[in-house]
C-alpha positions in Angstrom: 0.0 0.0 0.0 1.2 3.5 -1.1 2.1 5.7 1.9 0.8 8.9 -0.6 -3.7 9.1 -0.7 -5.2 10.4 -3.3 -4.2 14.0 -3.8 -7.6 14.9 -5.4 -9.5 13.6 -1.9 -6.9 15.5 0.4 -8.0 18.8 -1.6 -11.3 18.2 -1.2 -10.9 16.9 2.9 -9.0 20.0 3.5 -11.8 22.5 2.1 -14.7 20.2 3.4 -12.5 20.7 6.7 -12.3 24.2 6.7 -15.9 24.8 6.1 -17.0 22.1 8.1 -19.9 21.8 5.5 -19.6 19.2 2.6 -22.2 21.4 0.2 -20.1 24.4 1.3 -16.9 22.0 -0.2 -18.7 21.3 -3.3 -19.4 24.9 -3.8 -15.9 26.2 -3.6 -14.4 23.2 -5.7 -17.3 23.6 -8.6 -18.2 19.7 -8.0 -21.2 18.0 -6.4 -22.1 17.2 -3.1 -22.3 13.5 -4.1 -18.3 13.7 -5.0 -17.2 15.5 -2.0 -19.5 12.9 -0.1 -17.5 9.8 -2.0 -13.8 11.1 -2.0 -14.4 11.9 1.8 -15.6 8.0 2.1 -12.8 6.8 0.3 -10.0 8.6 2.3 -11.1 7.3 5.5 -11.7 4.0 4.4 -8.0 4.6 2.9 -6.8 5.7 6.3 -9.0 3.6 8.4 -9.9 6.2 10.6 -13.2 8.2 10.9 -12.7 12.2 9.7 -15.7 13.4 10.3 -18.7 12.6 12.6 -22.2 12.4 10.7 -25.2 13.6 12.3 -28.6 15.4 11.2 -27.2 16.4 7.8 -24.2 17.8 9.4 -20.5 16.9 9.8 -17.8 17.9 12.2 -14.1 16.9 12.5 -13.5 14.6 14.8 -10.4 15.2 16.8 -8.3 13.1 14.6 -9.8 14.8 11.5 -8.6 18.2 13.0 -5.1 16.9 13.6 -4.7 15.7 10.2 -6.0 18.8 8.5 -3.4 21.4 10.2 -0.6 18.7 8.7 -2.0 18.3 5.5 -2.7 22.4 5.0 1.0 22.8 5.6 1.6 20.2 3.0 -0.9 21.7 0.2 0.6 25.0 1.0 4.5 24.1 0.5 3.1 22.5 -3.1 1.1 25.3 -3.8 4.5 27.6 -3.2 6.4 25.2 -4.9 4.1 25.3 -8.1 3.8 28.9 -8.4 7.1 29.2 -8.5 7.7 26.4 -11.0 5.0 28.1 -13.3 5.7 31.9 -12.9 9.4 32.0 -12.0 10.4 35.5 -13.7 7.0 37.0 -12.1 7.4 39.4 -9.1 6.5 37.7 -5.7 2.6 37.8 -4.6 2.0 37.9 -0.8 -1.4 37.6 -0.1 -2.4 39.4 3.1 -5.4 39.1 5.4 -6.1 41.6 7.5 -8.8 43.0 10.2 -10.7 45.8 8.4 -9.8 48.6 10.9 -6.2 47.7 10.8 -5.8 47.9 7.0 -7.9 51.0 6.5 -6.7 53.1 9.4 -3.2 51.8 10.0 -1.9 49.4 7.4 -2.8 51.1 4.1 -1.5 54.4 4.8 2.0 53.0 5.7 2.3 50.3 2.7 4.0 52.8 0.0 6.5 52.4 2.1 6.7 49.1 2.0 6.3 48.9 -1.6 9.7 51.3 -2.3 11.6 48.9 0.2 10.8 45.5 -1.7 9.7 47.0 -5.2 9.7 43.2 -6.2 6.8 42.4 -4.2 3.3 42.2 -5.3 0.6 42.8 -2.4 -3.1 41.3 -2.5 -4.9 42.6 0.4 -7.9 40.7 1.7 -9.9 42.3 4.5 -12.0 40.0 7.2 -12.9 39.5 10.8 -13.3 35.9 10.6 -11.1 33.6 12.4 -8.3 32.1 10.0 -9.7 28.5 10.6 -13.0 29.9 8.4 -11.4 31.7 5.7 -12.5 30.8 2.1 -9.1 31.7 0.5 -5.4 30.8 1.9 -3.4 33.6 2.4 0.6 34.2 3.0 -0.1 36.4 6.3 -3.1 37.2 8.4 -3.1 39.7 11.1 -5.9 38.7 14.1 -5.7 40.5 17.7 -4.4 37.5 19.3 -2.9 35.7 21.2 -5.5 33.0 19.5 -5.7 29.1 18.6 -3.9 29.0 15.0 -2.5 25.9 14.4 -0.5 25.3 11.8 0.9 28.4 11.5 3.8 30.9 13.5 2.6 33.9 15.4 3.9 36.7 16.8 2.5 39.8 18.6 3.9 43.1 16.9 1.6 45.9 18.1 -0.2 46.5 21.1 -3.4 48.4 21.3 -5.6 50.8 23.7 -8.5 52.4 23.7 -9.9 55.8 25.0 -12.9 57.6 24.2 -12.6 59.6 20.8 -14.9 62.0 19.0 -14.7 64.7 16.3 -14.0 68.6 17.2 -17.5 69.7 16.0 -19.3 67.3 18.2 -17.1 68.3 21.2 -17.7 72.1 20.3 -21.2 71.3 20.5 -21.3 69.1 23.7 -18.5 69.4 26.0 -17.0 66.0 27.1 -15.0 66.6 30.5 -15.4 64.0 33.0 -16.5 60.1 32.4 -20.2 60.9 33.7 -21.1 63.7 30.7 -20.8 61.0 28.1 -24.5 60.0 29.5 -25.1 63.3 27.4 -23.7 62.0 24.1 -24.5 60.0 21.5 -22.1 56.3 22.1 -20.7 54.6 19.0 -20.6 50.3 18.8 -19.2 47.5 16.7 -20.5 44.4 16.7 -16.9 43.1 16.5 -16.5 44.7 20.2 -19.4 44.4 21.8 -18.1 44.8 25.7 -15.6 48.0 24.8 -17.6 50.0 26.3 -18.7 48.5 29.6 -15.5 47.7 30.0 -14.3 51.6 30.0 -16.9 52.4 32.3 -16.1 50.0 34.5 -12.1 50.9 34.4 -13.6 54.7 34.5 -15.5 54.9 37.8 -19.0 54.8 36.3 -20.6 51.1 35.6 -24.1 52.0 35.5 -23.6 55.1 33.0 -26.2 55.4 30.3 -25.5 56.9 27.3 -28.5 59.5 25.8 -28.4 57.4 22.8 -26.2 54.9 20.9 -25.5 53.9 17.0 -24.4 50.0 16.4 -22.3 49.2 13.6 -21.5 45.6 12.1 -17.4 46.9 11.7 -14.9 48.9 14.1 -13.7 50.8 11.1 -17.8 52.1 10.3 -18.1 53.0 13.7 -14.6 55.0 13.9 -15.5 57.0 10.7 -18.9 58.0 12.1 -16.9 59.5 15.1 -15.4 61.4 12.4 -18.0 62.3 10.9 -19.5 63.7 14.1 -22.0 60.8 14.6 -21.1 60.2 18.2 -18.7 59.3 20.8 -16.2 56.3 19.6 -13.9 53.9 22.2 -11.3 54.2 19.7 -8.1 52.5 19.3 -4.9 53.5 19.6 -2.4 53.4 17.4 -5.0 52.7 14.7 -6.7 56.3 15.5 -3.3 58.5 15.8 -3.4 59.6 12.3 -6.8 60.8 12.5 -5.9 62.8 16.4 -2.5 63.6 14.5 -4.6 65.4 11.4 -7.3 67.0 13.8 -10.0 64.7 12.8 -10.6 63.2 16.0 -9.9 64.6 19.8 -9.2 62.7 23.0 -11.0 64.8 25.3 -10.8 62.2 28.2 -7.1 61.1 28.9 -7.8 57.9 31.4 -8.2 54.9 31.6 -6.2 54.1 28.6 -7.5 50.5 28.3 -4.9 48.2 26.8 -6.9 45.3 24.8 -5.0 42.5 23.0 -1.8 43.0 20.5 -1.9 42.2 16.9 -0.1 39.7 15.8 1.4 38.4 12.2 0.3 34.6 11.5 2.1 32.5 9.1 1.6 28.9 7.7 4.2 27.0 9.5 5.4 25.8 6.2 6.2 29.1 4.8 8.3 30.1 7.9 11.7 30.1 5.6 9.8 32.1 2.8 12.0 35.3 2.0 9.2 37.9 1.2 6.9 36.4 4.3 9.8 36.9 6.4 9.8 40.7 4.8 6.7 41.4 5.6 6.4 40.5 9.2 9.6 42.1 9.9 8.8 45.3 8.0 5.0 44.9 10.5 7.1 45.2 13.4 9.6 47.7 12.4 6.3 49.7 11.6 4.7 49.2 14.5 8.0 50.0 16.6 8.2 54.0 15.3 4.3 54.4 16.0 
């Protein structure tokens, strides 16, 4: 018996993995649910192990599905790489990037000229999302997730810490003065969905637990929520460093100088199989030298 299964049921294990959905597999890999369904059936009978438990029209990974998919990702990956390269070897490098939405808009993008006149011979793809890497449709070279978090399979490493204070735009603090904790009961309060407890959390760190705000606007993204604080909408718990350009330009004020509430770091994530890659290893050096000067 050949130590090497199929190659064309490990692609499709690893995306019916991922999405934990077999339809959702057969969607992404343009077959039908009846293949995924078969080639998933013939590499456990293959292995002689169960991948996936079957219940109510739904699967999940057992535990020794979920082992095997973090080794056979790195291995997809490395001949991914290794293909690319074959094919396109006089082509510039591609590094696919993941990021959080508020990161890229309000601190990445405005920093990756820069990168760009460093390593001229590096192409950038920039993918936004808040989903956990485990759920993401597309592989990517580097994701960056508030962390620490559960990634295996890949290398992490913290490169920028975060805080948060309350934020809002000049007009709106012209209008209502903001001195003390307790006159934000008088403004209007900015959420993300993304960070549902920021708030209560300040108050808490802030001496007022109970304070009610006159009225609040939700948002489904940080980075919506910190623009309507430009735009005068409200009163944002804002991030720092992701907010200094915007205080640096005038477009937002920090009226209220404590607590300064750290929240998690950032942190680069990497396939573990890419960890000797030369343009990876750019990158996430080049994050940190960033995030150093901030």
């Amino acid at each position: 018996m050949s130590t090497y299964p199929p190659l064309n049921a490990l692609r499709i294990f690893e995306a019916a993995a991922r999405l934990e959905s077999f339809s959702a597999a057969a969607n992404e890999l343009h077959v039908t649910h009846g293949a995924v369904s078969k080639q998933i059936k013939q590499l456990e009978e293959w292995l002689d192990v169960p991948l996936f438990e079957r219940a109510s029209g739904r699967v999940k990974l057992t535990e020794t599905g979920w082992r095997y998919l973090v080794q056979i990702q790195d291995g997809l990956d490395l001949i991914a790489n290794a293909t690319s390269q074959l094919l396109q070897p006089d082509r510039q490098r591609r590094l696919s990037i993941n990021s959080t939405p508020t990161l890229a808009m309000f601190w990445l993008l405005p920093r990756l000229a820069g990168f760009r006149a460093q390593y001229p011979d590096i192409d950038l793809h920039l993918v936004t999302s808040d989903r956990d890497i485990s759920r993401l449709e597309s592989p990517f070279d580097i994701a960056i997730r508030r962390g620490p978090g559960d990634w295996p399979g890949h290398i992490a490493k913290p490169f920028m810490k975060e805080w948060e204070l309350p934020l809002c735009s000049p007009a709106l603090l012209a209008a209502k003065p903001l001195q003390t904790a307790a006159d934000l009961a008088r403004h209007t309060l900015l959420y993300a969905d993304t960070r549902p407890t920021a708030w209560q959390r300040w108050f808490t760190l802030a001496g007022v637990p109970d304070l009610k705000a006159a009225s609040s606007l939700h948002f489904d993204r940080f980075s919506l929520a910190l623009q309507a604080a430009i735009d005068g909408l409200g009163v944002v718990l804002g991030p720092l460093p992701m907010a200094q350009q915007a205080l640096d330009s005038g477009k937002l004020l920090a009226p209220l100088a404590a607590p300064l509430v750290p929240v998690r770091d950032y942190c680069w994530i990497a396939p573990r199989a890419a960890l000797d890659d030369g343009a990876i290893h750019a990158f996430c050096q080049w994050l940190e030298q960033q995030a150093a000067v901030v």
